[in-house]
Backbone of each chain as ProteinMPNN parsed JSONL, in Angstrom:
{"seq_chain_A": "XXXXXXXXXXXXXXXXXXXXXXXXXXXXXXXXXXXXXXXXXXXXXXXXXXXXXXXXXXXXXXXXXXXXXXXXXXXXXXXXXXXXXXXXXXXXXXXXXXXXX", "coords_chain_A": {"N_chain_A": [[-0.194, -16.239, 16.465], [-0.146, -14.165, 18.25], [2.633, -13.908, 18.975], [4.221, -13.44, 16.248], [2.794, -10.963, 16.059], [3.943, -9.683, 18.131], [6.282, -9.739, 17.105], [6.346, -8.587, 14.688], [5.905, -5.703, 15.515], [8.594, -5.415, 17.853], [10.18, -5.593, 15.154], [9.268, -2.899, 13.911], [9.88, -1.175, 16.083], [12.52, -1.412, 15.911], [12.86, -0.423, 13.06], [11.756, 2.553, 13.351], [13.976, 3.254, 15.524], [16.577, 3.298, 14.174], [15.25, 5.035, 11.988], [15.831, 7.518, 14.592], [18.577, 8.123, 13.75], [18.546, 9.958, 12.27], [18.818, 12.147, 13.985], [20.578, 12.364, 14.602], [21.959, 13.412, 13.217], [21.821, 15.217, 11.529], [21.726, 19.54, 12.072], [19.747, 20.565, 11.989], [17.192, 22.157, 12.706], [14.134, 21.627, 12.584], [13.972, 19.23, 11.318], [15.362, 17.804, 12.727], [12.621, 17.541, 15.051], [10.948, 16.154, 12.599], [12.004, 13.931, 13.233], [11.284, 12.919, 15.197], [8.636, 13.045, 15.403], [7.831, 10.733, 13.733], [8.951, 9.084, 15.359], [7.31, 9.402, 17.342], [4.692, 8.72, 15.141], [5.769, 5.811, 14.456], [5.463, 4.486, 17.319], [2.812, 4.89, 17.934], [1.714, 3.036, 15.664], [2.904, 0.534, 17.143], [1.482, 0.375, 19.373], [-0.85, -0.168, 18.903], [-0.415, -2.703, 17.547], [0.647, -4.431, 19.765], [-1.559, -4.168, 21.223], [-3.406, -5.922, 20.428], [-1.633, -7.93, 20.299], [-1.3, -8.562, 23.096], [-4.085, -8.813, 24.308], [-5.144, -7.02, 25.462], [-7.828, -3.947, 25.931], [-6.863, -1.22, 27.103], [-4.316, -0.366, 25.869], [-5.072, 0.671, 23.644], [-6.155, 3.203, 23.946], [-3.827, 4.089, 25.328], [-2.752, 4.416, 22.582], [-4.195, 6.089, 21.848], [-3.775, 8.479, 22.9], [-0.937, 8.845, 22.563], [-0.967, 9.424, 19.441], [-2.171, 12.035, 19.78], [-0.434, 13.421, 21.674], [1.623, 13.614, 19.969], [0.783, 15.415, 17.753], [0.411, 17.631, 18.918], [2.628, 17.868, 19.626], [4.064, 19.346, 18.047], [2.414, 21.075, 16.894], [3.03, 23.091, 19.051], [6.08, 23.316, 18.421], [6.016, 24.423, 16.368], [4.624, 26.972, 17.311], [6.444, 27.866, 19.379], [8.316, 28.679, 17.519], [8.007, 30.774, 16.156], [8.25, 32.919, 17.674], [10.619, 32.678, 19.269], [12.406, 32.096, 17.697], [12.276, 34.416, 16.434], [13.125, 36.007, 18.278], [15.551, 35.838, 18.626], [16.605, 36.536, 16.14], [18.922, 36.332, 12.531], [20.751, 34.814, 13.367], [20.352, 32.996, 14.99], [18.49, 31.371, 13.446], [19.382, 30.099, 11.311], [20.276, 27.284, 11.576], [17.763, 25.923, 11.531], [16.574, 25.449, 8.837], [16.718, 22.178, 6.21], [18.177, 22.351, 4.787], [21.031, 20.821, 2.486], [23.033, 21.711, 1.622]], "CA_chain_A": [[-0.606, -14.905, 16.016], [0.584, -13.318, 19.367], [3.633, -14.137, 18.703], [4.03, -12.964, 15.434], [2.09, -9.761, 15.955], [4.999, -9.024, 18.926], [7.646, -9.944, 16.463], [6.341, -7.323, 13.981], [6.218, -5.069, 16.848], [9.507, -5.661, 17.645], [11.102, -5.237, 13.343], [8.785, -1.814, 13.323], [10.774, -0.59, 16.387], [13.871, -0.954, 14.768], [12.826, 0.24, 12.107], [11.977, 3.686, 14.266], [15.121, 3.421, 15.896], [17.38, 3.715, 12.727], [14.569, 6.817, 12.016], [16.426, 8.668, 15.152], [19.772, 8.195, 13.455], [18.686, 11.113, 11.453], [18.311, 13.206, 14.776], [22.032, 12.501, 15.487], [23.176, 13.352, 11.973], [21.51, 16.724, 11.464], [22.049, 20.265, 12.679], [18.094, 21.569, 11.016], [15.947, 22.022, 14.19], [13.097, 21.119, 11.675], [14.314, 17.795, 10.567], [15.136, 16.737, 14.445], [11.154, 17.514, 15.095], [10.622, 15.47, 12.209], [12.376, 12.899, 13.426], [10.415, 12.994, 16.655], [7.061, 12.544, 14.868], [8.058, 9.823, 13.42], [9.035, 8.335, 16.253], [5.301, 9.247, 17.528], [3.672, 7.769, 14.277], [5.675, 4.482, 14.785], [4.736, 3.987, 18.656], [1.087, 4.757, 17.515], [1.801, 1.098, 15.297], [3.905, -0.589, 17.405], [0.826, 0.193, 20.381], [-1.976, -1.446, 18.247], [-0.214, -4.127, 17.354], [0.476, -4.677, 21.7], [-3.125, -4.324, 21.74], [-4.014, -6.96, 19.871], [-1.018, -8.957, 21.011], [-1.729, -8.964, 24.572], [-5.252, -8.758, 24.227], [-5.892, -5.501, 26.347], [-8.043, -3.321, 25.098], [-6.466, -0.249, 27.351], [-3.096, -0.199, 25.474], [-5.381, 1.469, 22.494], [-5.962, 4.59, 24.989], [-2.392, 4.948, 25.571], [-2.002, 4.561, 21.527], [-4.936, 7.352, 20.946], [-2.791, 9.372, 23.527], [0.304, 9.045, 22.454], [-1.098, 10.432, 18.716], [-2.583, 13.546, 20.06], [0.743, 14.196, 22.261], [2.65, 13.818, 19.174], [0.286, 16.598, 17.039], [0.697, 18.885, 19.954], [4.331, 18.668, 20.347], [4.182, 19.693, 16.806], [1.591, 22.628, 17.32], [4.252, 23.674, 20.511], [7.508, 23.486, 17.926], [5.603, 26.001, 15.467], [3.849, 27.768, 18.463], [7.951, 28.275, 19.909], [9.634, 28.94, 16.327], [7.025, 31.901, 15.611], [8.681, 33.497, 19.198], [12.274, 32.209, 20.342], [13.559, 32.198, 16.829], [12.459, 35.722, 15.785], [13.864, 36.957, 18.74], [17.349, 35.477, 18.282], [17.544, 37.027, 14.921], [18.923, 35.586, 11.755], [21.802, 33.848, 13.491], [19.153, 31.881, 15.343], [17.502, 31.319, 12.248], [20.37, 29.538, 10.308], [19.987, 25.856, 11.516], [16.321, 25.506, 11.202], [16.316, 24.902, 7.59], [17.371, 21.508, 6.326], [18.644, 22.143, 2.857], [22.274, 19.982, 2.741], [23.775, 22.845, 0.656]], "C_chain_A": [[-0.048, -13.831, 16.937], [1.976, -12.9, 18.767], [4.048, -13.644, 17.347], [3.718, -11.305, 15.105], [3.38, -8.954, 17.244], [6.231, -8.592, 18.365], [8.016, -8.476, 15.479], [6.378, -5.957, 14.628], [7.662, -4.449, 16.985], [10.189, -5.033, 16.401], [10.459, -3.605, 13.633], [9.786, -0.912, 13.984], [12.132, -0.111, 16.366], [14.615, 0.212, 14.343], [12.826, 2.609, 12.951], [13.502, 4.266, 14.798], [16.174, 3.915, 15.024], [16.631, 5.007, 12.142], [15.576, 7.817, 13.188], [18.246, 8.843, 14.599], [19.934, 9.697, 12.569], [18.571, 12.448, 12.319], [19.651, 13.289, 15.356], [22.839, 13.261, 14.169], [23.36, 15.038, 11.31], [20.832, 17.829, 11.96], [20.294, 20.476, 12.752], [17.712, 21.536, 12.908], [14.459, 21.257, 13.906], [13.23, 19.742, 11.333], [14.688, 16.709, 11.972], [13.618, 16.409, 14.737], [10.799, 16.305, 13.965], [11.1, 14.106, 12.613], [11.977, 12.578, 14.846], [9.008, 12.37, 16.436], [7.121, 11.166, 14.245], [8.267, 8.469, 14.47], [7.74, 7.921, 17.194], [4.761, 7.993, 16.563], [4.579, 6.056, 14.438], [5.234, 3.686, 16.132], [3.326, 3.794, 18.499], [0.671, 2.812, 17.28], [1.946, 0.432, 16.253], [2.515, -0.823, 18.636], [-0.709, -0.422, 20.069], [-1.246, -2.884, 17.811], [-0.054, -4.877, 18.775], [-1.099, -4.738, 21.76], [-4.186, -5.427, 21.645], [-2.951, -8.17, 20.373], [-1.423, -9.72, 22.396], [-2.797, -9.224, 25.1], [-6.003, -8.531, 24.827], [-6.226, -4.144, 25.507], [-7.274, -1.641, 25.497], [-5.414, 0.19, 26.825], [-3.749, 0.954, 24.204], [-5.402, 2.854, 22.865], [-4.497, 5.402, 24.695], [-2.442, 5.641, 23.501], [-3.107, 6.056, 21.042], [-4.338, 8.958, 21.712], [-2.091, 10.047, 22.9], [-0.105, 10.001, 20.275], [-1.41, 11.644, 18.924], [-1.436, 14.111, 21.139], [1.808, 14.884, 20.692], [2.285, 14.794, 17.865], [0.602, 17.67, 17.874], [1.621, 19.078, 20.02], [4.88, 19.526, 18.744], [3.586, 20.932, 16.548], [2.876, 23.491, 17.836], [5.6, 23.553, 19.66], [6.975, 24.581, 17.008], [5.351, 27.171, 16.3], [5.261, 28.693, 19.109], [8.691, 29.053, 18.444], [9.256, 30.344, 16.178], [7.788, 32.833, 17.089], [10.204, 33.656, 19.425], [12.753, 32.591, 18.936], [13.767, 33.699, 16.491], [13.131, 36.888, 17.164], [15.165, 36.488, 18.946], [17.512, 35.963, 16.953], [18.098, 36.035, 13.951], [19.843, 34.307, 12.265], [21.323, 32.409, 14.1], [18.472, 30.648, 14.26], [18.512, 29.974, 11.341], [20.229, 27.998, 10.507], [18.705, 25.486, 11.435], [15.894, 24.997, 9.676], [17.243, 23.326, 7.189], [17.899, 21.338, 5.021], [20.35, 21.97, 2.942], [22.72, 20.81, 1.326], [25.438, 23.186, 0.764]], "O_chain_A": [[0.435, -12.78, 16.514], [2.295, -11.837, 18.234], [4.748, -12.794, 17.898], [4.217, -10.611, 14.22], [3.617, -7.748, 17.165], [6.994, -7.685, 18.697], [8.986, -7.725, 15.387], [7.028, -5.097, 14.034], [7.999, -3.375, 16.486], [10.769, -3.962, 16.575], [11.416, -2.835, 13.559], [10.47, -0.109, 13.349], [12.691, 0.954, 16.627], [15.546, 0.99, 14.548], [13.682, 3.493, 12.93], [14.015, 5.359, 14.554], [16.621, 5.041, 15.244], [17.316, 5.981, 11.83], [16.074, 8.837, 12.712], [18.996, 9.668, 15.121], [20.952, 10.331, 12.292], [18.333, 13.55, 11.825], [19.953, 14.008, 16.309], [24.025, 13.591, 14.152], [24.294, 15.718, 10.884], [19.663, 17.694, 12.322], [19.783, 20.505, 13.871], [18.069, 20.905, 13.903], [13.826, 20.547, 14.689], [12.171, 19.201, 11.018], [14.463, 15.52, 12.195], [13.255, 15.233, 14.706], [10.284, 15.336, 14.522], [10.437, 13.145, 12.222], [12.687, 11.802, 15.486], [8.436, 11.488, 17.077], [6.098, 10.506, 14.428], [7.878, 7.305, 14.375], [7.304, 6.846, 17.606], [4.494, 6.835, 16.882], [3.813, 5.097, 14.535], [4.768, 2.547, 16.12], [2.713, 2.78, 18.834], [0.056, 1.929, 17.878], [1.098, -0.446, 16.414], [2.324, -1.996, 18.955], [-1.473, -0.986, 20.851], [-1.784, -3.99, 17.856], [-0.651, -5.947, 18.899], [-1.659, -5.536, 22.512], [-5.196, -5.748, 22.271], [-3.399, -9.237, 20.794], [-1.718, -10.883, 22.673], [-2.835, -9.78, 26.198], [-7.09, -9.064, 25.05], [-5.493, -3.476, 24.778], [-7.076, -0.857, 24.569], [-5.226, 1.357, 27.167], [-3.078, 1.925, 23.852], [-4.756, 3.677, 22.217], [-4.142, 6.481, 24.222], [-2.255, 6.804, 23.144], [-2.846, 6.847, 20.135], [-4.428, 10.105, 21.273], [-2.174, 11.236, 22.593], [0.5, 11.025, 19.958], [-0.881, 12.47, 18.181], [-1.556, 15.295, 21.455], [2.378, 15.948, 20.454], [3.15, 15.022, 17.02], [1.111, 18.67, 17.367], [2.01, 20.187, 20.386], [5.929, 20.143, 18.559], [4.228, 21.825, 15.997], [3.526, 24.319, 17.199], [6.522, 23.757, 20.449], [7.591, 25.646, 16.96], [5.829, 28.27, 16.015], [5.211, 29.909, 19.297], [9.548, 29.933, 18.537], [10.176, 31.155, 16.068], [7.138, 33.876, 17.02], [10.794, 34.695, 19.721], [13.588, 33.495, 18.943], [14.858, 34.238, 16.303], [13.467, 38.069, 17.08], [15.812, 37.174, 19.737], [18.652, 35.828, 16.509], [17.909, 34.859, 14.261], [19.783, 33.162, 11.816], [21.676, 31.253, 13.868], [18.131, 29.473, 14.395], [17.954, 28.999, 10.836], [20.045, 27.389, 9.453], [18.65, 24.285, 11.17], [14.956, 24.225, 9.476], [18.338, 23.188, 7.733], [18.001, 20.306, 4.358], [20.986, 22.905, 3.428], [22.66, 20.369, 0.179], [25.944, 24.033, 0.028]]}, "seq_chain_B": "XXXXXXXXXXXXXXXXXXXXXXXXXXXXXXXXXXXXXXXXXXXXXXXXXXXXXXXXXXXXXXXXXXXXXXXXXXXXXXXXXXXXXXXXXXXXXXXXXXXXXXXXXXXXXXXX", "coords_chain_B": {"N_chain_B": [[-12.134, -19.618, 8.084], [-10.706, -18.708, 10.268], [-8.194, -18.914, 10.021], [-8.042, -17.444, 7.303], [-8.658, -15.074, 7.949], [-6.679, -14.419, 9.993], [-4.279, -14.61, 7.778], [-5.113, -12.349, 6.5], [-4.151, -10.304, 8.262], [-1.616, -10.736, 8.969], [-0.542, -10.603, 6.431], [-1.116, -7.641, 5.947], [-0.34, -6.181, 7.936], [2.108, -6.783, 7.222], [3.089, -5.364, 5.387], [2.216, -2.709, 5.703], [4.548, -2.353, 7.61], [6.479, -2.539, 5.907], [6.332, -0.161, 4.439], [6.629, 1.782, 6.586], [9.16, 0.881, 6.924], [9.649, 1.928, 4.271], [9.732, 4.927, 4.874], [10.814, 5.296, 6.856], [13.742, 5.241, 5.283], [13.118, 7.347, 3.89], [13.708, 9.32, 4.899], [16.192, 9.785, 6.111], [17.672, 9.91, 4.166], [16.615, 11.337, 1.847], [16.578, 14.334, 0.039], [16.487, 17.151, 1.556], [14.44, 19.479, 3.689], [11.66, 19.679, 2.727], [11.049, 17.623, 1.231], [11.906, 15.793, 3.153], [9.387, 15.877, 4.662], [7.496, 15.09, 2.751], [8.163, 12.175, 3.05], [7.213, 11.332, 5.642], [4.856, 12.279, 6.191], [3.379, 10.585, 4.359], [4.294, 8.384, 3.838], [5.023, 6.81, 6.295], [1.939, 7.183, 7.059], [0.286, 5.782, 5.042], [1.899, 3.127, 5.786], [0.458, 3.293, 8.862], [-2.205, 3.385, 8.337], [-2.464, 0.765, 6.803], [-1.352, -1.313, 8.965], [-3.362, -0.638, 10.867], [-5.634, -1.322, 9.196], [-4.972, -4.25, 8.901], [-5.213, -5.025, 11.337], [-7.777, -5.165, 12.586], [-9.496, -7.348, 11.728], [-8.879, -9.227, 14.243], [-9.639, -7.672, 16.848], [-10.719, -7.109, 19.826], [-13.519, -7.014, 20.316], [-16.275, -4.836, 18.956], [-15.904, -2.647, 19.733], [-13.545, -2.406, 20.655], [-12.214, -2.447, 17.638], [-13.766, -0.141, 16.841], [-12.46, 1.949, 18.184], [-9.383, 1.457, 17.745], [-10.2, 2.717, 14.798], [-10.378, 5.244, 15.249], [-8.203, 5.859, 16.312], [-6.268, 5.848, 13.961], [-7.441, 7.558, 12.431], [-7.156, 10.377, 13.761], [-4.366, 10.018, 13.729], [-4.205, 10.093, 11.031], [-5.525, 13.253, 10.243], [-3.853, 14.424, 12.309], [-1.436, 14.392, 10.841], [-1.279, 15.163, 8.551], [-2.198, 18.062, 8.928], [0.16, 18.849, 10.449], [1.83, 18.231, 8.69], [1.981, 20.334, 7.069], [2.312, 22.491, 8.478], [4.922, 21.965, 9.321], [6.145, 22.158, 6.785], [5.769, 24.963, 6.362], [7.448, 25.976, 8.667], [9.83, 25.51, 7.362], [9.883, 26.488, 4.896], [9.609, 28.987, 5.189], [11.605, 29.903, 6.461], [13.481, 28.884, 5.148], [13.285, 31.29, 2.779], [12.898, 33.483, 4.46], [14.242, 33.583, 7.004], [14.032, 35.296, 9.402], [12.394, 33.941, 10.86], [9.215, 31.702, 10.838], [6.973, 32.731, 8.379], [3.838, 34.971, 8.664], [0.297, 33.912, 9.367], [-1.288, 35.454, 7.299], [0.302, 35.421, 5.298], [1.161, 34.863, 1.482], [0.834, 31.807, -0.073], [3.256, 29.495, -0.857], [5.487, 31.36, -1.126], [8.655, 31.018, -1.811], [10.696, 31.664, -3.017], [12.836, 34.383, -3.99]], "CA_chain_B": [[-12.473, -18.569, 8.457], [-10.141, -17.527, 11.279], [-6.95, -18.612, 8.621], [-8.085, -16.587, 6.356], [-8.439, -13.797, 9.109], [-5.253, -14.807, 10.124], [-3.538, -14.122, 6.573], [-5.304, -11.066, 5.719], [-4.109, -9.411, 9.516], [-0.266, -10.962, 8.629], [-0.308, -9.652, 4.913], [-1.389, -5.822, 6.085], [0.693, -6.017, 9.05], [3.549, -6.653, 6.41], [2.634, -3.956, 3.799], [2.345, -1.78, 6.496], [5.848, -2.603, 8.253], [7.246, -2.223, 4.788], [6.1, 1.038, 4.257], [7.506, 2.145, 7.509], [10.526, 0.998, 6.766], [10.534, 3.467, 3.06], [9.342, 6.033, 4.95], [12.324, 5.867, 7.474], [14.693, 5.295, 4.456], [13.453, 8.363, 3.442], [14.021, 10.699, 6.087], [17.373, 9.712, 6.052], [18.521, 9.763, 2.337], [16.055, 12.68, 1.161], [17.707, 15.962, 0.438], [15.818, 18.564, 1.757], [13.632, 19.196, 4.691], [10.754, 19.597, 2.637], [11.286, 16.268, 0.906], [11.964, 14.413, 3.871], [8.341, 16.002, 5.7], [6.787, 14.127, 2.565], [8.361, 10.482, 3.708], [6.695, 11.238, 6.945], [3.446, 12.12, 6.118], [2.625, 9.85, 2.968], [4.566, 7.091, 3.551], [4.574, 6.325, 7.39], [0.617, 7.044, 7.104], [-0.087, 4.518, 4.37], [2.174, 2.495, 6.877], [-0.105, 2.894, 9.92], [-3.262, 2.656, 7.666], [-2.448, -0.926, 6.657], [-1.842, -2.012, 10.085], [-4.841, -0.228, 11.16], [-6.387, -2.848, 8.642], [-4.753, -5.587, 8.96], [-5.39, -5.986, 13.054], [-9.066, -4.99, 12.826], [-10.565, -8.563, 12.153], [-7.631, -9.1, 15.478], [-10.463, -7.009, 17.313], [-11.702, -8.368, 20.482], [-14.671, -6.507, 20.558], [-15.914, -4.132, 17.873], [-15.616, -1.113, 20.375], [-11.702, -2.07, 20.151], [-11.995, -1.832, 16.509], [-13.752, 1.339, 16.327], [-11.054, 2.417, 18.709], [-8.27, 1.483, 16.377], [-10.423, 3.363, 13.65], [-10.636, 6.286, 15.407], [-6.745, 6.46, 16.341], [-6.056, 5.814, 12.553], [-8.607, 8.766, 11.801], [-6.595, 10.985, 14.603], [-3.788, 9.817, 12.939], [-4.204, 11.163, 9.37], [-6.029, 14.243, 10.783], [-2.936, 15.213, 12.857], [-0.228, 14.254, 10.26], [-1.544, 16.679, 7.462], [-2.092, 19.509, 10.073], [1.805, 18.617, 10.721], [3.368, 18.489, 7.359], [1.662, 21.702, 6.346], [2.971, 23.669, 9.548], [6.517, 21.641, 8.82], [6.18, 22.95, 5.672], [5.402, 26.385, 6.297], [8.549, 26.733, 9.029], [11.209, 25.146, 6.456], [9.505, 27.638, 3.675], [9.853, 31.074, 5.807], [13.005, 30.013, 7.193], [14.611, 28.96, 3.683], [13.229, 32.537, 2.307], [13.053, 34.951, 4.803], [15.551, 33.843, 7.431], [13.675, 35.828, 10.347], [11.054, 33.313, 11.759], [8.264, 31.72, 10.221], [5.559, 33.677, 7.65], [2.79, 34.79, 9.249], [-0.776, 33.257, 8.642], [-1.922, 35.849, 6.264], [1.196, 35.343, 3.892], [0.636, 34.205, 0.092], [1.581, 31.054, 0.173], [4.444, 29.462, -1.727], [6.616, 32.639, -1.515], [9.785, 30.485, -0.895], [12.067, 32.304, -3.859], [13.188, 35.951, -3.347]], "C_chain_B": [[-11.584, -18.076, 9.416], [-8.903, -17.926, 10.836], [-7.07, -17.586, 8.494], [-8.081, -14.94, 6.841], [-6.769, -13.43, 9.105], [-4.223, -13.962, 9.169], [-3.563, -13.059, 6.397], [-4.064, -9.945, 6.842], [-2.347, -9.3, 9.109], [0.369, -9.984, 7.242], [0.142, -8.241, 5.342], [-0.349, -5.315, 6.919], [2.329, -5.537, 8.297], [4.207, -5.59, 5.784], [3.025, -2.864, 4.647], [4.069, -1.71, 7.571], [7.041, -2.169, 7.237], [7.528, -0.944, 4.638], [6.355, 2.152, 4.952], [9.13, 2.607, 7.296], [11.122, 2.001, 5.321], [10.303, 4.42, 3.685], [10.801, 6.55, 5.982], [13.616, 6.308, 6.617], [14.718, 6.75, 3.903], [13.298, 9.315, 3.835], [15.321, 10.348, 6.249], [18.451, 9.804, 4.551], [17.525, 11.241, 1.741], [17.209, 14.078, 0.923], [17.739, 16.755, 1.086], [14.738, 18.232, 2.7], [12.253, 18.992, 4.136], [10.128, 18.19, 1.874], [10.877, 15.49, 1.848], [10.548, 14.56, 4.696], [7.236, 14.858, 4.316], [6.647, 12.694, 3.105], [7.634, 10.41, 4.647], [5.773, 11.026, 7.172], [3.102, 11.267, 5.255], [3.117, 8.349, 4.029], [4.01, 6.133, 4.867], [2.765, 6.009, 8.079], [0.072, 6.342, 6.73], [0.33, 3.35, 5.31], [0.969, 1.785, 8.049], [-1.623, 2.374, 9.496], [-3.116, 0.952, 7.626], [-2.369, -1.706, 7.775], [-2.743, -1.8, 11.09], [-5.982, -1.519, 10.979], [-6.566, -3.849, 9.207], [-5.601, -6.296, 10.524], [-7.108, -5.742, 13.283], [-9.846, -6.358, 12.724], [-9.668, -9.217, 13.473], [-8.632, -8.952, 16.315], [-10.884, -7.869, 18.378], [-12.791, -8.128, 20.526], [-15.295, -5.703, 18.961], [-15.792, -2.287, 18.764], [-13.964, -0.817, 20.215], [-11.571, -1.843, 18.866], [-12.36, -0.431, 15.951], [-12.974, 2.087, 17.221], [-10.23, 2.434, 17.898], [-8.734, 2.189, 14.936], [-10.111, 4.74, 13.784], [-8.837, 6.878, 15.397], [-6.005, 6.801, 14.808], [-6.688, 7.475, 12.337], [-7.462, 10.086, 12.651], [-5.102, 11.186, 13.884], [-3.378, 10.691, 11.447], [-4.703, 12.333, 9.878], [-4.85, 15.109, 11.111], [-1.918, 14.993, 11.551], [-0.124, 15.283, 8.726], [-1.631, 18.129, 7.994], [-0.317, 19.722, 10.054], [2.545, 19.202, 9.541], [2.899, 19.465, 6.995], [2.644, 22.429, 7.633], [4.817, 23.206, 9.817], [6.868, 22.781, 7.815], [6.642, 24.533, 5.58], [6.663, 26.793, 7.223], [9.437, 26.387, 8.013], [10.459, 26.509, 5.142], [10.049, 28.479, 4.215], [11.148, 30.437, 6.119], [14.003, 30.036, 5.858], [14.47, 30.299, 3.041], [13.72, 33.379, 3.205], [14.32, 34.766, 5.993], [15.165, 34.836, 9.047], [12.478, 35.004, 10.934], [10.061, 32.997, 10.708], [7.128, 32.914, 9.275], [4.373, 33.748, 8.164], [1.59, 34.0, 8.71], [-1.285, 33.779, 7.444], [-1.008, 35.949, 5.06], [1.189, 34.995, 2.713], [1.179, 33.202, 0.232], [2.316, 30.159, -0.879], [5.468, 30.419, -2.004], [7.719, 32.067, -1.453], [10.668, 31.473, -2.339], [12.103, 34.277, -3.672], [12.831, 36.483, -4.375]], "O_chain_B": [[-11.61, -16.848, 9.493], [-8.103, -17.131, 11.329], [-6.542, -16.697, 9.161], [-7.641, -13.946, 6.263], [-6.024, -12.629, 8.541], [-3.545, -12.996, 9.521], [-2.537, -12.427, 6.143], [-3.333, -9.073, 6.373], [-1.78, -8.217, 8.957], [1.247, -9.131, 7.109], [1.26, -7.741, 5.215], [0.354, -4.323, 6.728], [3.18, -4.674, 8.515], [5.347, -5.134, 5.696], [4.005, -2.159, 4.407], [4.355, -0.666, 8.156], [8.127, -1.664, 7.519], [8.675, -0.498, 4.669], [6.381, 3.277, 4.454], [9.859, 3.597, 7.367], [12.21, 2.55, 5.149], [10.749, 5.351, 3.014], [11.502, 7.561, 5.953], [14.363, 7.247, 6.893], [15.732, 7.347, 3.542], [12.767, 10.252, 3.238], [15.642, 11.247, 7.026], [19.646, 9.745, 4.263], [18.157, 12.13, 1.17], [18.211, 14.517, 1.488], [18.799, 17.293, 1.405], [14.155, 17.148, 2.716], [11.516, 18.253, 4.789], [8.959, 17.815, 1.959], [9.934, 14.702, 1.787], [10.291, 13.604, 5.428], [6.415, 14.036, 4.726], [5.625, 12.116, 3.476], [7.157, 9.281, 4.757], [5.355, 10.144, 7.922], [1.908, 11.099, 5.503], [2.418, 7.589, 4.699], [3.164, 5.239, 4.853], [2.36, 5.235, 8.946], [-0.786, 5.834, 7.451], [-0.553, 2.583, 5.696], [0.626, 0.614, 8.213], [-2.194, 1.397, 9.98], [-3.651, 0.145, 8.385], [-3.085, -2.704, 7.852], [-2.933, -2.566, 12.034], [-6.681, -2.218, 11.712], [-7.524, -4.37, 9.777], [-6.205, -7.34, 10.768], [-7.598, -6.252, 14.291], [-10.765, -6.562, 13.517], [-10.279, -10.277, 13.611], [-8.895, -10.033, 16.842], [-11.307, -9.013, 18.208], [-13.451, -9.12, 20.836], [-14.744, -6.023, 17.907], [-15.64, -1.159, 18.295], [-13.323, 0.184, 19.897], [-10.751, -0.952, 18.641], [-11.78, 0.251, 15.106], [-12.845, 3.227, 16.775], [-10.172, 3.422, 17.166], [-7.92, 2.28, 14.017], [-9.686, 5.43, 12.858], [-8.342, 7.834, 14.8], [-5.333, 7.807, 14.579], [-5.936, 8.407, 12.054], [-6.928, 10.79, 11.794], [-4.705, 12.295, 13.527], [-2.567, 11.541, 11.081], [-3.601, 12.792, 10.179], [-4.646, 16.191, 10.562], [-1.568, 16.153, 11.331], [0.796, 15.855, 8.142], [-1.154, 19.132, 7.462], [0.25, 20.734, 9.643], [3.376, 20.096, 9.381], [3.678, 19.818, 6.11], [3.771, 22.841, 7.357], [5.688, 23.908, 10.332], [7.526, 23.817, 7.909], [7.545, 25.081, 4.947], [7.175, 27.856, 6.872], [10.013, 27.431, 7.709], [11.212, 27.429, 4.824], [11.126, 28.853, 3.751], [11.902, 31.167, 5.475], [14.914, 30.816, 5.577], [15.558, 30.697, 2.626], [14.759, 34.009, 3.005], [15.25, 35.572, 6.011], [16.128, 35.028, 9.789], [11.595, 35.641, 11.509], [9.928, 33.764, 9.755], [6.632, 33.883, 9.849], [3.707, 32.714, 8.21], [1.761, 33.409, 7.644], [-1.701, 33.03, 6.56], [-1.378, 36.439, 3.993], [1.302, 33.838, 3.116], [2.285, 33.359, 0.749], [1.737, 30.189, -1.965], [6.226, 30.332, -2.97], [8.306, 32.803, -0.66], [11.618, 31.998, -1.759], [11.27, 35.06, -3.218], [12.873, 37.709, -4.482]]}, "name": "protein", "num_of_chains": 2, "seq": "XXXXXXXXXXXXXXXXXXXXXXXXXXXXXXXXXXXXXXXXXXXXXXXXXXXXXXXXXXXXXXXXXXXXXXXXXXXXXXXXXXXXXXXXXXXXXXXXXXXXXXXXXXXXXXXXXXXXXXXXXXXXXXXXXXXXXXXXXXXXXXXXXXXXXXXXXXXXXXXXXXXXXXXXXXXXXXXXXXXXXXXXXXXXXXXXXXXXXXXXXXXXXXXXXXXXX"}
């Protein structure tokens, strides 16, 4: 079951990994962030399934952590856009959207 | 009885690994930013739900399981907060082009 539960572990991170391919591919500023959270919500998984693998209950901590870092850094990218972008003006403005037009 | 545990924890684990993996597929193939903030929130959430599930009879205690409930709960909580305030910069930015819409804006204005 360990074993098993590491393995899936393991495939999810991957899976994540091939998620940041979309943070190499496009310009958006919006669609990098998303590809950040994502990378959050799969560590979240990958740190319950360690939890139960290893069969420490402190790894759940980190994993109730690591969700409330990864809402905040999300707060703190709206919290910045509402600021930095409007004072760079539209030219600023132009990669933040991710419409492949 | 601790099979059948066993199975259920493997199954969910699966479902949930699966569901991962459409949700990545579709942050990478989507069109549009506001597209790809659905994959994120729906899919990857159903995702962590199921292995939420699955590892709860896993549990060594039940304080670790209502731990793992609560992160789940934290979880969905933050990820709808998220895709709305995704949302809302890819909206103002695709319309207006000067920074997000403030809070008191009508919302859906995205066409000119």
């Amino acid at each position: 079951m360990a074993d098993l539960l590491f393995a899936a572990g393991a495939v999810l991170l991957v899976v994540a990994a091939l998620g940041l391919v979309a943070l190499w591919r496009t310009r958006a500023v919006a669609d990098q962030m998303l590809a950040v959270q994502l990378l959050g919500s799969a560590g979240v998984a990958v740190l319950l399934m360690l939890a139960v693998a290893a069969g420490d209950g402190s790894i759940l901590d980190v994993a109730l952590l690591l969700a409330l870092l990864a809402a905040f850094a999300a707060a703190a990218f709206r919290a910045c856009g509402s600021t930095v972008f409007r004072a760079r003006g539209t030219a600023g403005d132009a990669p933040f959207t991710g419409d492949q037009s | 009885m601790s099979g059948l545990a066993d199975l259920f924890t493997l199954a969910c684990v699966g479902v949930g690994v699966a569901f991962f993996a459409a949700g990545t597929v579709g942050l990478l193939r989507l069109p549009d930013t506001l597209t790809r903030i659905h994959a994120l929130a729906k899919a990857d959430n159903v995702g962590l739900a199921f292995i939420a599930l699955g590892l709860l009879p896993q549990a060594a205690s039940v304080l670790d399981g209502a731990k793992m409930v609560a992160v789940w709960l934290l979880a969905q909580l933050a990820s709808g907060a998220v895709a709305q305030v995704m949302g809302q910069m890819a909206n103002a930015a695709a319309s207006g082009g000067a920074g997000p819409a403030p809070a008191d804006a009508p919302g859906g204005g995205g066409a000119p």
